[in-house]
C-alpha positions in Angstrom: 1.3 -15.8 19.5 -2.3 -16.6 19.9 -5.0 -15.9 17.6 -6.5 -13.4 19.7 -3.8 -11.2 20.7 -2.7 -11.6 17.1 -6.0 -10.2 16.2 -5.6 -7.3 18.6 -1.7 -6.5 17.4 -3.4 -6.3 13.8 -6.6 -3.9 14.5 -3.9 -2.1 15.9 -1.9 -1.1 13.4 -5.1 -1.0 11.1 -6.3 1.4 12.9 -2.6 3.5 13.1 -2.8 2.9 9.0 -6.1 4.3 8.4 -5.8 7.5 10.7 -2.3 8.2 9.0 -4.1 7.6 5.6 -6.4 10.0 6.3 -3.7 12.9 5.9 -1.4 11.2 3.9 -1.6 13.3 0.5 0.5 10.4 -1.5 2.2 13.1 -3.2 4.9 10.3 -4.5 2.6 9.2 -7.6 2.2 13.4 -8.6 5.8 13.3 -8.7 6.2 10.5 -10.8 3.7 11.3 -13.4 5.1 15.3 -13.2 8.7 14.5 -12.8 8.5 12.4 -15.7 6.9 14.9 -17.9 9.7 17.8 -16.5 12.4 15.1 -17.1 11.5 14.2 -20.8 11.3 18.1 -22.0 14.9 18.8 -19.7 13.5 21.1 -16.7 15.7 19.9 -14.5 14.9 23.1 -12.2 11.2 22.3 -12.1 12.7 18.6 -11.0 14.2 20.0 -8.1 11.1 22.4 -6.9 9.2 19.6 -7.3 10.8 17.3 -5.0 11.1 20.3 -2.2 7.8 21.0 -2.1 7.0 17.2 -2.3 9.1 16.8 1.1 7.8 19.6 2.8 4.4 18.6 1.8 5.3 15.1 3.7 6.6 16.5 6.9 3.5 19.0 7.5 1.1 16.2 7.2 3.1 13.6 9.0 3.7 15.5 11.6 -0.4 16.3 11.6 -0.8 12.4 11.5 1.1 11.5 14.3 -0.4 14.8 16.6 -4.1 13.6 15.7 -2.8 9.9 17.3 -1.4 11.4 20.0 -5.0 13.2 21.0 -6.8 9.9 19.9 -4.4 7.8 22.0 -5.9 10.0 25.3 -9.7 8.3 24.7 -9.8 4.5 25.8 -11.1 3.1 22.5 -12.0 -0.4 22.1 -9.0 -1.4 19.8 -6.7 -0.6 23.3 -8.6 -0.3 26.2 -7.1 -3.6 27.7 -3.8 -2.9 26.6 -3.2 0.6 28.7 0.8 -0.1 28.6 1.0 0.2 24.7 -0.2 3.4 24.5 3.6 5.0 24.5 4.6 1.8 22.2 1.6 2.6 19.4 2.9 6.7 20.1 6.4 5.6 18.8 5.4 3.1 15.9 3.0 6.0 14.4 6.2 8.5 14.8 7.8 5.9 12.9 5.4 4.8 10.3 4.8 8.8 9.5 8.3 8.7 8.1 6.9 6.5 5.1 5.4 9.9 4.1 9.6 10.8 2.9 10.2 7.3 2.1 7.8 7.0 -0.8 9.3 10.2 -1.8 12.5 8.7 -2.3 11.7 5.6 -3.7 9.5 7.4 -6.4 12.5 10.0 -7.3 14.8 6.7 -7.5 12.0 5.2 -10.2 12.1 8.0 -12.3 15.3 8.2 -12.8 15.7 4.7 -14.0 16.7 2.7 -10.6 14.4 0.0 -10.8 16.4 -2.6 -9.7 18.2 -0.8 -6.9 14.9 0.2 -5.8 13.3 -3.2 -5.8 16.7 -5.0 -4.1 15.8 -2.4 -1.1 12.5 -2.9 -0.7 12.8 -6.7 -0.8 16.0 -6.6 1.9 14.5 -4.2 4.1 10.9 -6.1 4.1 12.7 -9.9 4.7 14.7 -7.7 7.7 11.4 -6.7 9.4 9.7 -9.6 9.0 12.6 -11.8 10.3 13.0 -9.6 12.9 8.9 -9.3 14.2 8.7 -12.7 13.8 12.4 -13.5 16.5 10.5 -10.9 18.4 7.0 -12.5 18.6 8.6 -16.2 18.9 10.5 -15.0 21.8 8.3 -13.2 24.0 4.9 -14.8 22.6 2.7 -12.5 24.7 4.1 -9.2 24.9 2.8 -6.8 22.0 5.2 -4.3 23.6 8.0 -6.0 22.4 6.7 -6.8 19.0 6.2 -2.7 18.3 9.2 -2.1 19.7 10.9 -3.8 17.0 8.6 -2.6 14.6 9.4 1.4 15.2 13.4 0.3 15.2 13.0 -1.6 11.6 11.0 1.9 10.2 13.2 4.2 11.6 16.4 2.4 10.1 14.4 1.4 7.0 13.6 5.6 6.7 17.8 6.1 7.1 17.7 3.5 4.4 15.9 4.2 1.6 16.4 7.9 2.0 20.3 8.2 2.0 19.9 5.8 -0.9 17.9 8.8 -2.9 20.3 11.2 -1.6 23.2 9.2 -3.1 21.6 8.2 -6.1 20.1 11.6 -6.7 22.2 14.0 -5.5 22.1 16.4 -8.3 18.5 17.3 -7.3 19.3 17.6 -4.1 22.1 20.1 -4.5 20.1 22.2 -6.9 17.2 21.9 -4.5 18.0 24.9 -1.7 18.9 27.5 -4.7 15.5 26.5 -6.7 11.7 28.5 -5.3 8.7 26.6 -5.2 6.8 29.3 -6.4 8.6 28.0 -10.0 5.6 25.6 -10.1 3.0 28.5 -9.1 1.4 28.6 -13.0 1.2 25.1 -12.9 -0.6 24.6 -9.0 -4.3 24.1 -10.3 -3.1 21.2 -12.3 -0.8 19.9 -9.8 -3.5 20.2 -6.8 -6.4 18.5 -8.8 -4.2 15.5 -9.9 -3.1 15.3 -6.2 -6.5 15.3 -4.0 -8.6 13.5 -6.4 -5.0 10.5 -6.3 -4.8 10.9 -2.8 -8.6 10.7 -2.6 -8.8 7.3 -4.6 -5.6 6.1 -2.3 -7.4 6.7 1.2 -10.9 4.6 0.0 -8.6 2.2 -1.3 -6.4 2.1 2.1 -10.1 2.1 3.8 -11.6 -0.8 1.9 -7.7 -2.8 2.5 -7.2 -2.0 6.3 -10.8 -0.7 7.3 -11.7 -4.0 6.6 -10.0 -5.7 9.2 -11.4 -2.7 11.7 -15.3 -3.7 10.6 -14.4 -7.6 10.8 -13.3 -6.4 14.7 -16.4 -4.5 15.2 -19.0 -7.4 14.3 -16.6 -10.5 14.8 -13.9 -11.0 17.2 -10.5 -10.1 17.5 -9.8 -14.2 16.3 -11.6 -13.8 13.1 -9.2 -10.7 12.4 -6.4 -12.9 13.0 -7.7 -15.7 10.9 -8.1 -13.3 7.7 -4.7 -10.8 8.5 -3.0 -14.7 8.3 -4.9 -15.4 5.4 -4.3 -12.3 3.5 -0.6 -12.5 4.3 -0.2 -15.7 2.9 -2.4 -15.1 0.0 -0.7 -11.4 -1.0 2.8 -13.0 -0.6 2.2 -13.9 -4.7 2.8 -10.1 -5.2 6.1 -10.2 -4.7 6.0 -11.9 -8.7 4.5 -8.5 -10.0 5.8 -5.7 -7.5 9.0 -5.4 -9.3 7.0 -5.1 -12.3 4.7 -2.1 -10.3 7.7 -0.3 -9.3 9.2 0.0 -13.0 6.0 0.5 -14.7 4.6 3.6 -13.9 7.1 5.8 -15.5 7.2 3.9 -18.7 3.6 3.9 -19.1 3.6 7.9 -18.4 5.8 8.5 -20.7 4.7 6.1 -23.8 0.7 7.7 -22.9 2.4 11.3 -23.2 3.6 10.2 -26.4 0.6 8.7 -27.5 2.0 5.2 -28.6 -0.7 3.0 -27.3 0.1 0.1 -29.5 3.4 -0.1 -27.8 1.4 0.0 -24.4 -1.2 -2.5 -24.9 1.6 -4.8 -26.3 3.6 -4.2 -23.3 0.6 -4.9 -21.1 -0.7 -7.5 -22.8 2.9 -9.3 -22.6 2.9 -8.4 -18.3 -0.6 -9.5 -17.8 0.7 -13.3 -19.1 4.2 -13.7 -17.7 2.5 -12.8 -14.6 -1.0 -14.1 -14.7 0.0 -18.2 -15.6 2.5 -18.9 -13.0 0.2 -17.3 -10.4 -3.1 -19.5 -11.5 -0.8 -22.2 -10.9 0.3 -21.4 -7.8 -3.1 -20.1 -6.8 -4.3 -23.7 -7.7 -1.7 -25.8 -5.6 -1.5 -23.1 -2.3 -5.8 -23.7 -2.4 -5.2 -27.6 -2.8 -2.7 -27.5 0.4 -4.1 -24.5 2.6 -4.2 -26.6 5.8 -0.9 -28.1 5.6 0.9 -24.4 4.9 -1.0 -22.6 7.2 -0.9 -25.9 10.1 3.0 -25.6 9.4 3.3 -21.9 9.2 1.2 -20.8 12.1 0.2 -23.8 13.8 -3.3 -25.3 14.2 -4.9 -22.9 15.9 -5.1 -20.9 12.8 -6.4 -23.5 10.6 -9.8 -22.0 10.2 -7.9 -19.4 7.9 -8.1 -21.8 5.6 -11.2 -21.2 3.6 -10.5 -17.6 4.2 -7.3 -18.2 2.2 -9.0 -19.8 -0.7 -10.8 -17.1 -1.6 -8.3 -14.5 -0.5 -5.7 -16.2 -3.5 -8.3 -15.5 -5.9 -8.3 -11.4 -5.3 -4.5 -11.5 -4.8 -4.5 -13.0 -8.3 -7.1 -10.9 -9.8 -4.9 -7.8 -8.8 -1.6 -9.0 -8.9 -2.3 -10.2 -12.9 -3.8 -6.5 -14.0 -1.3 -4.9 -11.8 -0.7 -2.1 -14.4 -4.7 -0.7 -14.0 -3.9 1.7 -12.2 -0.7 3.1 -13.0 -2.3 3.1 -16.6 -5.3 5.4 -15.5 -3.4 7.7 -13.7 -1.2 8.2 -16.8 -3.8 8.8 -19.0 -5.3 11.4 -16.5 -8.0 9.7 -15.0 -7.4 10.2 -11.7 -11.0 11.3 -11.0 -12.4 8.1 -12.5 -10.6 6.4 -10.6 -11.4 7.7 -7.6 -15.6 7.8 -8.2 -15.2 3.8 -9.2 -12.8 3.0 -6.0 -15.6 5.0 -4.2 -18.7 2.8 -5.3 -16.7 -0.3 -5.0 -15.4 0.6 -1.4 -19.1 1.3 -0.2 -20.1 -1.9 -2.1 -17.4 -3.5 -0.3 -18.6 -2.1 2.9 -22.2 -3.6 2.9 -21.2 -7.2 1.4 -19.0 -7.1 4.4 -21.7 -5.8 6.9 -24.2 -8.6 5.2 -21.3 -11.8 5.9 -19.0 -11.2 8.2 -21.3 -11.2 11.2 -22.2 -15.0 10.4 -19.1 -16.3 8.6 -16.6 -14.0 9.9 -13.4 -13.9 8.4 -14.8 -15.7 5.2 -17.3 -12.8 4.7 -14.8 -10.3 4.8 -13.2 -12.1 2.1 -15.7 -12.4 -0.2 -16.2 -8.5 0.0 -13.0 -7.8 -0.5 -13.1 -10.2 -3.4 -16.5 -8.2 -4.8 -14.5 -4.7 -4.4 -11.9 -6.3 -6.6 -14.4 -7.9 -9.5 -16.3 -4.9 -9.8 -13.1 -2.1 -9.6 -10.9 -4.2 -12.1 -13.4 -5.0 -14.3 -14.3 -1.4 -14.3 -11.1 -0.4 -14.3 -10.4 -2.5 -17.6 -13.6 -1.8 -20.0 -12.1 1.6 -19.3 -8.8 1.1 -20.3 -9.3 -1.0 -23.8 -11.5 2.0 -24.5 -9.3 4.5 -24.0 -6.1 2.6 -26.2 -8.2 2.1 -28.8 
């Protein structure tokens, strides 16, 4: 596929992302933080309201997601105007990326109750699966984006059947006491509930905006090549977090439960002992993919995206930044500051935003890069003055 219809496919689904994120109220991290608590003290009945209004909370604003798309999909916007026959294609992939909404769900009521490695087998079958498949697709029929989402709605939908029968199986007992349980059991407890879950779901949408808006500003003051240059880039150089996303998906429910418990030494040990096993190897490997970025990406994508390279070089060194203090923010929400980290995600996604509008007209893809790399240095370090504070 070439660059520049690689670039389209990407703003794309960048621009399917943000909308969705926009009502997307990430109620999956309120469940594990709540859920945890109800789980330690044995309220298995507030376990089960939880969880039904958490899935009713994901249909309503899924199904508001993919109507807004539908009414966008009317206007000829620049991100499709020259591709008229995707329009029913892009309809079906937002129908199917809207079912994420219930897949979080599940995969969050799998980690709390203690199915870490079930849940990270799943995730990394069903992610090898679409890319496998999208990449048959796109080797096949090079210049056809219909095909490409296509195959892209098929792997959500079956990945939705997927990782929800596997809660359903693995956590049937909430599901059976679910229809005989009210929501209104939670009703004392909706102020606190409400304010964790806008100012989280706040914090998640600038962080969404300042990860996919990025590519959208890159395609408003570049061209759709440059996109493709840093979406190759930042694929390659966010591949390392497959050595800490096992680690992300086991580590919010420990860490909310040691912080309710107030035994911080046992956290910053455990943190401290993450932050190595994960932080060496990847300086290694951030030093020998930055020695060889032309012969990976020449090999990988061919040479037509070799002007990635640079982009990757700086890309590698985010990716490592945030792969290596992965726990950050898992850690704040635990310890309640949800808010926090909301305002800093805030100033560092406008920060972002201007570093980006300052490069990325004259060094395109590499601009981009080195504002997402400035959102990162000045959220994480942030982000950590906070948290030594707080554990001391």
């Amino acid at each position: 596929m070439g660059a520049e219809l690689y670039g389209t496919y990407v703003l794309i689904v960048a621009f399917v992302e943000t909308i969705q994120e926009f009502l997307n109220p990430n109620i999956d991290v309120a469940l594990v933080k709540f859920v945890s608590e109800y789980k330690t003290h044995g309220q298995e009945q507030k376990i089960a309201a939880f969880a039904k209004a958490s899935y009713w909370t994901a249909g309503g604003f899924g199904l508001g997601g993919t109507i807004l798309l539908t009414l966008l999909l009317a206007f000829p916007l620049e991100v499709w105007s020259g591709h008229k026959d995707l329009r029913l294609y892009i309809l079906a992939f937002a129908f199917s990326r809207s079912l994420l909404f219930f897949d979080n769900i599940s995969m969050s009521l799998l980690r709390v109750h203690g199915r870490f490695r079930f849940n990270s087998v799943i995730r990394v079958i069903l992610a090898t699966l679409d890319l496998l498949a999208v990449s048959v697709v796109a080797y096949m029929s090079p210049s056809k984006l219909t095909s490409v989402f296509a195959v892209l709605t098929v792997c959500n939908c079956l990945g939705a059947v997927v990782r929800n029968g596997a809660a359903l199986l693995e956590c049937r007992s909430i599901f059976k006491a679910a229809p005989n349980v009210g929501i209104s059991l939670l009703k004392p407890y909706w102020p606190e509930i409400r304010g964790f879950v806008l100012s989280n779901s706040a914090s998640r949408t600038i962080k969404v905006l300042a990860t996919r808006g990025e590519l959208l500003l890159l395609g408003a003051v570049s061209s759709a090549q440059e996109v493709a240059y840093y979406a190759v880039a930042k694929k390659l150089a966010y591949s390392i977090w497959l050595f800490a996303d096992p680690l992300l998906v086991a580590i919010y429910p420990q860490l909310a439960s040691l912080v309710s418990e107030r035994r911080f030494s046992e956290v910053k040990a455990m943190l401290k002992r993450a932050s190595l096993m994960i932080g060496m190897p990847l300086l290694v490997i951030w030093l020998g993919l930055s020695a060889l970025h032309d012969v990976i990406i020449g090999t990988l994508y061919g040479n037509d995206y070799l002007k990635a390279g640079s982009c990757l070089v700086v890309l590698l060194m985010a990716a490592t930044i945030s792969a290596t203090l992965f726990w950050l923010g898992p850690l704040l929400l635990s310890m309640g500051k949800a808010i926090l980290r909301f305002q800093v995600d805030l100033v560092a996604f406008v920060l972002g935003v201007i570093v980006g509008f300052l490069l990325a007209p004259s060094f395109g893809a590499v601009g981009m890069a080195i504002a997402l790399l400035s959102v990162y240095l000045f959220g994480h370090s942030t982000f950590l003055y906070v948290s030594i504070r707080e554990l001391r």
